[in-house]
DOMARPA-832080 format. One line per field, with one value per residue (C-alpha): residue in one letter; x, y negated, z. Coordinates in steps of 0.25 Angstrom, whole numbers, plus 5000, padded with zeros to 4 digits. Layout:
// DOMARPA-832080
aa c(A/...)
east c(X/...)
north c(Y/...)
up c(Z/...)
***
This chain:
// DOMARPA-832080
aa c(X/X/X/X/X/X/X/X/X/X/X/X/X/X/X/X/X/X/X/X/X/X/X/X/X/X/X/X/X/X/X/X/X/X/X/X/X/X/X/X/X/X/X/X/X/X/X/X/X/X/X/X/X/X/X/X/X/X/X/X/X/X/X/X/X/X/X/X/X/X/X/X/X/X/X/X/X/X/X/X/X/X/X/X/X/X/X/X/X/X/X/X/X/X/X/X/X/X/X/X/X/X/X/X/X/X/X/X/X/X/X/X/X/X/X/X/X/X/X/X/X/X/X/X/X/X/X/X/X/X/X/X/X/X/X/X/X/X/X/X/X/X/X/X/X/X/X/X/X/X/X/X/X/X/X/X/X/X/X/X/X/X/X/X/X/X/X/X/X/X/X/X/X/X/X/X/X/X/X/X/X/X/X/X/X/X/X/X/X/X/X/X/X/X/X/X/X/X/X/X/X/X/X/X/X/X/X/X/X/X/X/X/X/X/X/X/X/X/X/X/X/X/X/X/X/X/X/X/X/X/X/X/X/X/X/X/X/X/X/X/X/X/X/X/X/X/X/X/X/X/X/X/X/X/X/X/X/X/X/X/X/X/X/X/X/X/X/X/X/X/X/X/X/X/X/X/X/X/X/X/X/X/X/X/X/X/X/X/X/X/X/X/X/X/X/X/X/X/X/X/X/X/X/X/X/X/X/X/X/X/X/X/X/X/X/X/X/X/X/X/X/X/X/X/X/X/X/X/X/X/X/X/X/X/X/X/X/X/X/X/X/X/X/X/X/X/X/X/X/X/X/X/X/X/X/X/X/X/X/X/X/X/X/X/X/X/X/X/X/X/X/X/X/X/X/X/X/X/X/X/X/X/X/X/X/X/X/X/X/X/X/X/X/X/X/X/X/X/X/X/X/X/X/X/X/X/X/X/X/X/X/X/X/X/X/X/X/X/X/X/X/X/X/X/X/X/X/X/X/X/X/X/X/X/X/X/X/X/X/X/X/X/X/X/X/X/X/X/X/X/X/X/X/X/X/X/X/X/X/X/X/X/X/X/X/X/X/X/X/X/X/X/X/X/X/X/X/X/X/X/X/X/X/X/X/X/X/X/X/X/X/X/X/X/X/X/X/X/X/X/X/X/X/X/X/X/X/X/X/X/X/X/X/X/X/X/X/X/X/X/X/X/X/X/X/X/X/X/X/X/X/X/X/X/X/X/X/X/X/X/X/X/X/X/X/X/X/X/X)
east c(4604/4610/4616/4629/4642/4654/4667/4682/4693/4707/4713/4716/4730/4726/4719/4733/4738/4728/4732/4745/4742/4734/4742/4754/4745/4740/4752/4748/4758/4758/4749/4751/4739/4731/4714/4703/4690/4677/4666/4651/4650/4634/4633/4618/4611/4601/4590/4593/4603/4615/4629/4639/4655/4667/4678/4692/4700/4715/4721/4731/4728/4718/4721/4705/4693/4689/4676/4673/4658/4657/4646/4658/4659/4673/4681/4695/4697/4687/4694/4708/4705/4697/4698/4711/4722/4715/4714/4729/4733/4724/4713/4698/4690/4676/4671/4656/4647/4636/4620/4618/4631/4638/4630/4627/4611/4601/4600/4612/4606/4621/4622/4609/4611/4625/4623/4616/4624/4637/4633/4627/4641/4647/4639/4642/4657/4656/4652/4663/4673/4685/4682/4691/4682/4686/4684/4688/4680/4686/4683/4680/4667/4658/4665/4667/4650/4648/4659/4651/4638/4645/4649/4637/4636/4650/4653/4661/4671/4675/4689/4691/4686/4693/4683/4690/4681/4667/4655/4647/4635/4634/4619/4630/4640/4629/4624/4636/4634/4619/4620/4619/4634/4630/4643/4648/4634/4631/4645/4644/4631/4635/4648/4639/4627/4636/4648/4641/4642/4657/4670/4681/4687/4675/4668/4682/4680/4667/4671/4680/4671/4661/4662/4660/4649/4640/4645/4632/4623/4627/4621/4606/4594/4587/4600/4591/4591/4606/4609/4598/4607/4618/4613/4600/4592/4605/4602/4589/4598/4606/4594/4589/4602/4600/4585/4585/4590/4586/4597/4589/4580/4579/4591/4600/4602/4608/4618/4621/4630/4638/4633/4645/4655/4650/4649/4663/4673/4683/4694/4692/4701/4695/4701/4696/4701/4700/4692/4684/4669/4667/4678/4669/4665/4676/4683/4669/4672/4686/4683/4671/4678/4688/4682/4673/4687/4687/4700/4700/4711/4708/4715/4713/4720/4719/4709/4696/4686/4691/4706/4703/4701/4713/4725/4723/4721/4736/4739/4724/4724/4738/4732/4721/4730/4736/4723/4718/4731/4731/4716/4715/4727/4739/4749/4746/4750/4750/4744/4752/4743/4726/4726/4732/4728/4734/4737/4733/4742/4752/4751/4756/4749/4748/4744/4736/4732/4717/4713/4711/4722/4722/4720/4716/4706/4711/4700/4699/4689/4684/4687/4679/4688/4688/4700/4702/4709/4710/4704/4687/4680/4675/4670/4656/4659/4647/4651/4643/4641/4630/4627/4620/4616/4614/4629/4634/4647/4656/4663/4678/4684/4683/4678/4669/4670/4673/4683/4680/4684/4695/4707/4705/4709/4696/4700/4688/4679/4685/4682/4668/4657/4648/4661/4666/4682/4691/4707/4717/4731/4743/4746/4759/4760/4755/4740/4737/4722/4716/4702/4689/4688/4676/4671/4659/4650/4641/4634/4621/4612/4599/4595/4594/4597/4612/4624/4638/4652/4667/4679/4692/4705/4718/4725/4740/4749/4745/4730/4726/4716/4714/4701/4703/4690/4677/4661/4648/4634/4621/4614/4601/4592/4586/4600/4603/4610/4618/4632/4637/4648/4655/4665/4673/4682/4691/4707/4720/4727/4740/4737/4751/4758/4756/4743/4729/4717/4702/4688/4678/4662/4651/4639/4640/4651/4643/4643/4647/4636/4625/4619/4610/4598/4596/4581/4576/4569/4573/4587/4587/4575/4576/4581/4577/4590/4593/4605/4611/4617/4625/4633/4647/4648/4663/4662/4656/4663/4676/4685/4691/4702/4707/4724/4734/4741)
north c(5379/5374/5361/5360/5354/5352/5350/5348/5351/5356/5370/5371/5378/5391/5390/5385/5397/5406/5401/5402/5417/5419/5409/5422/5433/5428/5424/5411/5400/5388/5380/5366/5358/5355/5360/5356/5362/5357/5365/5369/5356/5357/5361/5359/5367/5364/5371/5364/5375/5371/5380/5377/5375/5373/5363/5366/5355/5354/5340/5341/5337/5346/5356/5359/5364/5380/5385/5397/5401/5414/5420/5425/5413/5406/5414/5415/5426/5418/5407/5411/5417/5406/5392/5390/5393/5386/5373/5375/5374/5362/5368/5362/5376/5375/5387/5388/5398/5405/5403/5409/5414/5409/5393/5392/5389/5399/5414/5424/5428/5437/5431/5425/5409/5406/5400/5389/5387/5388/5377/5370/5371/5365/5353/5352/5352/5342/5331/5334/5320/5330/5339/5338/5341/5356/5369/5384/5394/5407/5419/5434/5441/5434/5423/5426/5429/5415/5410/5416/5411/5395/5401/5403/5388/5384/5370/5362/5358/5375/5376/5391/5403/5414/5427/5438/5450/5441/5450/5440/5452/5457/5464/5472/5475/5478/5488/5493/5504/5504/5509/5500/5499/5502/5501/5488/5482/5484/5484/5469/5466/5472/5463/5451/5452/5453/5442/5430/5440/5440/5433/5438/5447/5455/5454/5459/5472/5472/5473/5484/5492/5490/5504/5512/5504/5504/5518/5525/5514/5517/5529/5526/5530/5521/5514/5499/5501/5506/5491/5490/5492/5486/5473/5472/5460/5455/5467/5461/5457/5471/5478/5469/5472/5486/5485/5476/5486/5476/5468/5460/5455/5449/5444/5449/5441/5431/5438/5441/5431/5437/5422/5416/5424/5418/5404/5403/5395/5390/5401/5412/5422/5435/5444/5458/5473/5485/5491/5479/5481/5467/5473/5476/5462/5456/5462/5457/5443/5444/5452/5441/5430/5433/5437/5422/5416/5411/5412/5421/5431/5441/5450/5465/5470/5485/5479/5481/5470/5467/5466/5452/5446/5455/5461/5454/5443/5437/5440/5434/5421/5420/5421/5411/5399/5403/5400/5389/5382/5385/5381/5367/5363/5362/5371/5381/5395/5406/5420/5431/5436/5434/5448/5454/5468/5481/5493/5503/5516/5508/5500/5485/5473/5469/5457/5454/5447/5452/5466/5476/5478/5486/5501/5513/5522/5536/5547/5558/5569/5576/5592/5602/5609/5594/5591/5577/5578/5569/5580/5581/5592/5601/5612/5610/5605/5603/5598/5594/5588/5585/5570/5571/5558/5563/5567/5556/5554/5546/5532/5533/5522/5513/5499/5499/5488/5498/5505/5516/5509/5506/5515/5529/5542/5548/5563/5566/5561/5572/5583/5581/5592/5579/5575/5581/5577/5578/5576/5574/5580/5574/5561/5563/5549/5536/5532/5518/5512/5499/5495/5503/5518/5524/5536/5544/5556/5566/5565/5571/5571/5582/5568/5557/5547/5546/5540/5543/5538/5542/5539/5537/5542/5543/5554/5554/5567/5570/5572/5558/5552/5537/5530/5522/5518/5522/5521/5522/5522/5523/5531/5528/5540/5538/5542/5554/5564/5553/5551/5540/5529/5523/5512/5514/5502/5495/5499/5495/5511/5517/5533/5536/5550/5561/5556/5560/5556/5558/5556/5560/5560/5559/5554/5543/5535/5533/5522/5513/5516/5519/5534/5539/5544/5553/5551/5539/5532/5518/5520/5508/5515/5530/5541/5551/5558/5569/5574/5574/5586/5580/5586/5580/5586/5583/5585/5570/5563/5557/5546/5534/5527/5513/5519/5507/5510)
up c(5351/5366/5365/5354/5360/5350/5357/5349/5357/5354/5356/5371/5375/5376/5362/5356/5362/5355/5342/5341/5345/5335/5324/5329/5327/5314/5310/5306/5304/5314/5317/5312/5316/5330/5331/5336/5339/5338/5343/5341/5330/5326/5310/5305/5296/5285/5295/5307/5313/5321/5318/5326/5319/5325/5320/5319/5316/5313/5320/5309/5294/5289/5277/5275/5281/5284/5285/5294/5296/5305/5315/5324/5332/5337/5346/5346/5333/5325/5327/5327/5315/5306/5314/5321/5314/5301/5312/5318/5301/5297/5294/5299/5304/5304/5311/5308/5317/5310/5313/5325/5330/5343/5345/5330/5328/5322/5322/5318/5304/5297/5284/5282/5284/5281/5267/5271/5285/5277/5268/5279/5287/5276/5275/5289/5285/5275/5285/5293/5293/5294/5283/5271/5261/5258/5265/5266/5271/5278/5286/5288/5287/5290/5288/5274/5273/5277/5266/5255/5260/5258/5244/5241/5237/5239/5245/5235/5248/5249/5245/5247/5255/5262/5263/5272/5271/5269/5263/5251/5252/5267/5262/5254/5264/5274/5264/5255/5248/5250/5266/5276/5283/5295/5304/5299/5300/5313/5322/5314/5321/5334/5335/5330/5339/5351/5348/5356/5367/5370/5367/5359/5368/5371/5356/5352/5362/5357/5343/5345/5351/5339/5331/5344/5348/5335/5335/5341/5336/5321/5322/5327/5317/5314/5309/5311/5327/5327/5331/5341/5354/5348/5344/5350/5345/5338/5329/5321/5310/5309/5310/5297/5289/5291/5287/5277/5265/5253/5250/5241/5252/5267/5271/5265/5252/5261/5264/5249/5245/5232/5225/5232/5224/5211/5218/5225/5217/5227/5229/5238/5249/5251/5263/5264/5268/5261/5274/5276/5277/5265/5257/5245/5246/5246/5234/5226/5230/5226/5213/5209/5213/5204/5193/5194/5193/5207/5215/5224/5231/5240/5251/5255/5267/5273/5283/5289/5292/5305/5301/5294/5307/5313/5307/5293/5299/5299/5285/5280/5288/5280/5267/5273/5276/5261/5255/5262/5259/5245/5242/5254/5244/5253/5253/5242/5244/5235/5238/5232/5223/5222/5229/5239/5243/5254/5247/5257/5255/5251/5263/5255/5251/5235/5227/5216/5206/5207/5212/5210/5202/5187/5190/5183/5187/5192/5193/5205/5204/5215/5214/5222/5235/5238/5229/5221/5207/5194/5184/5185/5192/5178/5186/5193/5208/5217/5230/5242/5255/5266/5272/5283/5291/5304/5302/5293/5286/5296/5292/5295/5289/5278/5275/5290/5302/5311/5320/5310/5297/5289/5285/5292/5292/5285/5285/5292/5282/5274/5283/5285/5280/5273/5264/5253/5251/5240/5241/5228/5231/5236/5227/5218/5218/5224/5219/5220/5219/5219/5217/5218/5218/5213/5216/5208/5213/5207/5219/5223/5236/5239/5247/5238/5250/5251/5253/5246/5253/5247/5252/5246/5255/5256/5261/5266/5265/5283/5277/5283/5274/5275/5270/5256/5248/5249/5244/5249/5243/5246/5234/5227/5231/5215/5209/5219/5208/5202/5202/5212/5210/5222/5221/5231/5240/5232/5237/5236/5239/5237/5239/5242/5235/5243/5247/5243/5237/5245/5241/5251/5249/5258/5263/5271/5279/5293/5298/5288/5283/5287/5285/5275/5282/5269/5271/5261/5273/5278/5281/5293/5298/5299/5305/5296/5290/5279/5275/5259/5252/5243/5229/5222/5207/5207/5192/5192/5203/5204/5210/5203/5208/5203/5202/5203/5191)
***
């Protein structure tokens, strides 16, 4: 590592500017103390490595300490979003930069070290003649990984966390369902690997163009190389998450972290979205956290992963100031409720005392003519359809980092020849759901190497239909023939009356996952494919829907 050189300065006149836009845009409240910025401060770690942090310090009296770790550096989002706005309120910001990203010592190893550099930071901090003797720690993503990784032996000075769409098991997210997700994985390592190259201006063009770029990559056999001229020899640790399939062993149980969850007793702020790509995640950390007695609240938008750094941004930094006022012991402010969640359909926000609210189960069989009624299918009904991976079943929409995800028109989905599609009639009355659908199949395969995927949609009296829920598994070739459970995403909907109710089958969903060669060989490796005949019995399938009674 070159020479350090910590520097404090204050804000300069256009950087005072740049807040009080940002303040405007974020509809934050005025600022009521000065900053100042103290760069590149050396942080020692237990094997010699040197990260770099820097200090935001209020030159007002300080309401407490915040604790952001994050491998995304410190330009002028990073740090309008998570350092100077908590500064310009009283706040001390330490923004901590992780191994091997943007001057910190050691190699970029994702995931795999911030346990012990979080504690390390933190030992850091406690020498600090400033520090107050208690911290927060907050942050999105990322951000919230390296918050778990500290909860895995929580600092007795941590006061509270704020985890905004923050996985505790990324080898799980990497590989929901049993299928490597392929999109999300690799448009995140080609927007990492690069990020050192350019300033925010050209990152964020670079970012936006992400789903076109990958787009021809994500469809190279062998799937290992499809990062080779995208990432170059940045692509190592990609082409090792995709290789790696044993979730037990190698690397990834570092990045397995659900211990925090039963270690965390200080009280805890989740942010997610319904379409983000952690959301799953995030509701078992509320759920557990609850259950454990811990307090714990939690926020769900009609957002994708990217809108918590964007247009949720205003109403979640709110909630932030809230919390960290409450839980510093100053001004205490009172949520509404311990929940809140959007009711997509109905288009409105509700608060809860916990979620998911009390439902009753409402069951929708599938009819053959591709109808959807509330009576079981008697009659035998086969139905069928072909997944062929040279061909594969497209993503559009859904819970994908994408310019392809989130809520979509999906019609298409339910015209392809490798979907089956079944439609209820025109709702008599409104229909409101909230928690986890599930749908179960009489499924079988002449190929024993297969994926399922189902989709829950919402269909509106023009014939547009609108993404909801869905599920994806990867089957166990030993129990082809048998029938197959899906728990779909949980929801907050309000089918409205008039509109209709859709369940479509298939194959796949490419690529947020990645396709099912069909072929049994090493799926990072080949590219040998076979295609699936598959058979519904619709006398054993249904759909169960948690009805808002």
């Amino acid at each position: 590592m070159s020479e350090i050189r910590t520097s404090t300065r204050v804000p300069s006149l256009v950087q005072r500017g740049l807040d009080r836009a940002a303040a405007a845009l974020l509809k934050l409240p005025s600022a009521d103390s000065g900053y100042t910025v103290t760069a590149d401060i050396p942080v020692e770690t237990r094997d010699g490595t040197t990260l770099l942090v820097d200090h935001y310090a209020p030159t007002g009296a300080a309401l407490g300490t915040i604790l952001v770790r994050s491998p995304y550096g410190r330009n002028q989002m990073q740090t309008a979003l998570y350092t100077r706005p908590y500064a310009a309120r009283g706040y001390h910001v330490v923004l901590a930069r992780c191994r091997g990203t943007f001057g910190s010592g050691g190699a970029w190893e994702p995931m795999i070290n911030e346990i012990d550099d979080g504690a390390d930071t933190v030992a850091w901090l406690r020498r600090q003649p400033w520090f107050g003797g208690r911290f927060a720690t907050l942050g999105v993503s990322y951000l919230g990984f390296t918050q778990w990784a500290l909860l895995q032996d929580p600092p007795p000075e941590l006061v509270t966390a704020i985890v905004q769409v923050g996985p505790h098991d990324f080898a799980r997210a990497a590989y929901n369902g049993g299928a490597f997700t392929l999109n999300d994985m690799l448009g995140w390592w080609d927007a990492v690997a690069h990020q050192e190259e350019m300033g925010l201006l050209r990152g964020a063009i670079y970012l936006s163009g992400m789903s076109k770029r990958i787009e021809g990559p994500l469809r190279t056999l062998p799937v290992v190389e499809c990062g080779r001229d995208l990432l170059g020899e940045k692509g190592d640790w990609f082409r090792k998450w995709i290789s790696e399939r044993d979730l037990t062993a190698g690397h990834w149980p570092k990045t397995r972290l659900a211990d925090s969850l039963d270690r965390v007793q200080v009280p805890v702020l989740i942010h997610t979205g319904w379409q983000d790509i952690f959301f799953q995640q995030s509701l078992e950390q509320y759920q557990h956290l609850r259950q454990r007695g811990v307090d714990v609240a939690m926020t769900v938008g009609p957002w994708e992963h990217l809108d918590i750094e964007g247009k949720a941004a205003p109403m979640l930094m709110a909630e932030n100031f809230d919390w960290l006022a409450t839980h510093f012991g100053g001004t205490a402010v009172r949520r509404s409720a311990p929940v809140k969640v959007f009711v997509t359909g109905a288009e409105e926000w509700r608060d809860d005392s916990a979620w998911p609210p009390e439902t009753m189960p409402e069951t929708l069989y599938p009819q053959p003519g591709g109808t959807l009624g509330d009576q079981v299918c008697k009659s035998p009904a086969l139905t069928s359809f072909t997944y062929d991976p040279t061909d594969p079943t497209p993503s559009i929409g859904g819970r994908l980092m994408s310019s392809l995800g989130g809520y979509k028109d999906d019609s298409e989905l339910a015209r392809r020849q490798d979907t089956l599609a079944f439609t209820g009639p025109a709702l008599a009355h409104a229909v409101e759901i909230a928690g986890t659908p599930v749908v179960q199949l009489a499924h079988g395969s002449d190929n024993p190497h297969a994926d399922i995927f189902v989709r829950l949609s919402d269909i509106d009296p023009e014939g547009r239909s609108t993404n909801v829920s869905e599920g994806f598994v990867r089957l166990d070739p030993a129990a082809n023939g048998t029938d197959v459970r899906l728990d779909l995403d949980a929801v907050a909907h309000r089918f409205a009356a008039g509109h209709r109710i859709s369940l479509v089958i298939a194959g796949g969903s490419y690529p947020r996952w990645e396709r099912n060669l069909g072929t049994g060989a090493d799926p990072a490796h080949s590219t040998e494919t076979a295609p699936s005949n598959r058979t519904i019995d619709l006398t054993r399938s249904q759909l169960v829907l948690p009805v808002v009674s």
